[in-house]
N, C-alpha and C positions, 0 to 999 in steps of 0.2 A: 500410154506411157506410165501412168498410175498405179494399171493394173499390173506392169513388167516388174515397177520399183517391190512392189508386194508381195509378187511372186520370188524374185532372187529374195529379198528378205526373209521367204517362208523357208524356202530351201536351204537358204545358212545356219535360220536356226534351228531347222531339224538335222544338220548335221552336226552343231555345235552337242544338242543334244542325246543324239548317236552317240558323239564320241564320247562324250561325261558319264553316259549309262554304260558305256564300253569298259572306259576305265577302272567304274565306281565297281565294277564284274571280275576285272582283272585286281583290283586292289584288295577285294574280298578273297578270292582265291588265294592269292600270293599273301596276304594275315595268317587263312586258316591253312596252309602250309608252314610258315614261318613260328607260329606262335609255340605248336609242339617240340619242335627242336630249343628253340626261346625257353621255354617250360622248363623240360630236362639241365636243360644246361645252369638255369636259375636255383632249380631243385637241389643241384650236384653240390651247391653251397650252403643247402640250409641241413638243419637235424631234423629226425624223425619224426618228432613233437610238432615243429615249426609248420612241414610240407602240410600236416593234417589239420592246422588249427589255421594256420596264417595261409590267406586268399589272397594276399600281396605278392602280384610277381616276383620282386624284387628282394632279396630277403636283409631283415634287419641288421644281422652280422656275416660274413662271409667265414665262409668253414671251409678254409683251402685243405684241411688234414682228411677232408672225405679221399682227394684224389693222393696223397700219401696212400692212403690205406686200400685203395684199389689197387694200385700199381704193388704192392707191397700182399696182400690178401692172393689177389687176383692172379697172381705171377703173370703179369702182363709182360715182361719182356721177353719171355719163351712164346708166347703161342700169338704174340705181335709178328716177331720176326718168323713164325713160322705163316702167319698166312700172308704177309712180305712178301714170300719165298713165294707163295703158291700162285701169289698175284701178278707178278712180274712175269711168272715161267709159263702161267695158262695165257695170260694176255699177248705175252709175245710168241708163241704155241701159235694162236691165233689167230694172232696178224699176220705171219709169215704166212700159213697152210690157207687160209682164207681168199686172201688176196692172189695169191698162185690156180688155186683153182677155180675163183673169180674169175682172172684174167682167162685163163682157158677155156671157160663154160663161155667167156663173152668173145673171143679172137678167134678159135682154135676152129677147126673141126674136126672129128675122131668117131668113129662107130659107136653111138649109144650116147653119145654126148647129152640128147635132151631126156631120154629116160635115167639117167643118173642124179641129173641136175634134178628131173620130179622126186626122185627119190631122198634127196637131202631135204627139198618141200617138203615132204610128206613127214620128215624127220620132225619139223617145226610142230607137226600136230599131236604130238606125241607128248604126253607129259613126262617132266622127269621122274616122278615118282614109280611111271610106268614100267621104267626100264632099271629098277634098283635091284630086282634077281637076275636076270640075264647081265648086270654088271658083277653082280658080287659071287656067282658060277664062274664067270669070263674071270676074273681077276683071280680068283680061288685057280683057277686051273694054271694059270699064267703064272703064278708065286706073285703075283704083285699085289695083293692083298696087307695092308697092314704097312704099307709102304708111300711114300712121299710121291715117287712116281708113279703109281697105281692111282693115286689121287687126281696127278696135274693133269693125266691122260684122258681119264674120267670127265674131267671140267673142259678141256678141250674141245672133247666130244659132244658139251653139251651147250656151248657158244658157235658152233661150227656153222649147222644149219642157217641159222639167220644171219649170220656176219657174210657169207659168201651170196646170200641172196641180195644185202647192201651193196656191196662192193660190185657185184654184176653186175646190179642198177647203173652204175654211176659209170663202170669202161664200157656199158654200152653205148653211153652219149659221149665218151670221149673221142675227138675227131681223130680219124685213123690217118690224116696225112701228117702227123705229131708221130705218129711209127712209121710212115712212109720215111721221114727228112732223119730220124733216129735211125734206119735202116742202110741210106744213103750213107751215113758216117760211120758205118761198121758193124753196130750193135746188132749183138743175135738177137734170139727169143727173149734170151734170162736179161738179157743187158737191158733192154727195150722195159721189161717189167720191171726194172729194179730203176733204170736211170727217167722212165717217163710216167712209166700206169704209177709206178708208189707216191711220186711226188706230188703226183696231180690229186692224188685222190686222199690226201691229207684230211680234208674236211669229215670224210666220209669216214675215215684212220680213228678220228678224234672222235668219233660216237661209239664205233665199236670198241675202242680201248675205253671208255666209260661205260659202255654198256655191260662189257665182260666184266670189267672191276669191280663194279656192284655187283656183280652176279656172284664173283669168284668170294669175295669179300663178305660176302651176308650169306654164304653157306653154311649148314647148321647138319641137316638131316644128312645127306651125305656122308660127308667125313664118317658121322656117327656108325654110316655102317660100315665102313672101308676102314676105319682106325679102330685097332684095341688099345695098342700104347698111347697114354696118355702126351706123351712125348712127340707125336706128332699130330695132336687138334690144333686147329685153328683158333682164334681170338674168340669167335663167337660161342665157344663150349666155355670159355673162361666165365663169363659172364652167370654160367649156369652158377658159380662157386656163394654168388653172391645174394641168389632164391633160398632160403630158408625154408625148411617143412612149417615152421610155425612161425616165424617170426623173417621178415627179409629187413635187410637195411637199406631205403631206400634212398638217402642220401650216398652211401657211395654207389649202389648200382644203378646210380644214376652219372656221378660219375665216371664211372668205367661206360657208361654207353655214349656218353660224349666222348669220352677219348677214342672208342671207337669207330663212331658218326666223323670225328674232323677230318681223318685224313682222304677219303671217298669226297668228303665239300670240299676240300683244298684240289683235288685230283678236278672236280667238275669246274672249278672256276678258272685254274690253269687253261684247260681246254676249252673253256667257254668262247671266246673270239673263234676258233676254228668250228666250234660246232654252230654258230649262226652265220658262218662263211661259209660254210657248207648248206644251210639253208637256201641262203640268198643264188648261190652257185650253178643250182640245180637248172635255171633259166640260159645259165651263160655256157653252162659245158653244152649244152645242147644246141 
């Protein structure tokens, strides 16, 4: 009996200690994540003098006229609402075409179905930077070069690959007698996709409209070769206004990168509940 009481005692506290080495792993990771955005954002309120001398996070006086002078320098509210624009139209671009031919590559059968579906794979191995002359030939021939829609098409095509490989994962465990009792009650194909595959697969919705967003939203290189007119860059070229050849001012281009970093954290924390219900899910659709 002695030797039982010793043994359950050995085993609790090697799990108690498991788990404290777990956390003490997860709380370091989640610091050195945290601490760089903490940083910038801290920085956004001190002067040039201050960030270089003073090793205190937290700064002595706060200098809210940094982000005056970004939004004011920067012309943040033209090339804000211009990557707005581009964020909404590529994200919702591919959520609708994604999830459509999700749905098809995982219900459907069609001649060549599985060599298509490899062919969008093989898309994924492909770097984007690979494909920036046969897009800016393509788009040169097209006239859509230099244009708003030339752009969102662009981004579309380059969140495609992977969102329709998510989204097939997830109507493949989706129980097919949920479109048997949907079929019963009238709905066609489209009906069926829209009134049962979209609702269900929310979770899965919610990684790909963050995944895209970030993508769409911290593009830089692109634009650069698709835009001449300044008129239509995205936010991330604004930021170039605030690098100096000799001299940068690092208090406000620091705040201008916080005003750009909030709205992508606000976007992930909205979604947050959906995308760890989509983790947990993955057992239950199946």
């Amino acid at each position: 009996m002695t030797t039982k009481i010793k043994t359950g005692a050995y085993y609790k506290t090697k799990n108690i200690t498991l788990n404290v080495l777990i956390h003490l792993f997860l709380i370091s990771v989640a610091v050195t994540c945290i601490y760089p955005f903490l940083w910038m954002f801290m920085s956004s309120f001190k002067t040039s003098e201050s960030i270089f001398r003073d090793i205190a996070l937290f700064p002595s006086h706060f200098h809210f006229e940094n982000y005056v002078q970004a939004i004011r320098d920067g012309d943040f509210g033209r090339y804000f609402l211009n990557s707005l624009m581009y964020t909404v139209f590529v994200v919702m671009g591919i959520v609708i075409i994604s999830s459509m031919a999700a749905y098809a590559f995982s219900r459907f059968q069609f001649p060549g179905k599985n060599a298509i579906f490899y062919v969008f794979l093989a898309a994924m191995m492909i770097p984007i930077p690979g494909s920036f002359v046969a897009l800016y030939v393509l788009l040169n021939k097209l006239h859509l070069r230099d244009t708003p829609i030339g752009y969102i098409l662009c981004m579309i095509n380059v969140g495609l690959s992977t969102s329709i490989f998510m989204l097939k994962t997830f109507f493949d465990k989706m129980p097919k007698e949920l479109e048997d009792a949907a079929r019963i009650d009238g709905c066609s194909k489209l009906g069926i996709w829209w009134h049962v595959a979209l609702p269900l697969s929310k979770p899965v919705l919610a990684v790909v409209v963050v995944f895209n967003a970030l993508n769409v939203w911290n593009e830089y290189i692109l634009a650069l070769i698709i835009f001449d007119s300044p008129k239509y860059m995205p936010l991330q070229v604004a930021l170039e206004k605030f690098r100096g050849e000799y001299f940068t001012n690092y208090p406000v281009l620091m705040a201008a990168l916080t005003i750009t970093a909030l709205p992508i954290i606000i976007l992930y924390i909205l979604m947050q509940k959906h995308i760890i219900k989509g983790i947990t899910q993955g057992a239950v659709v199946g």
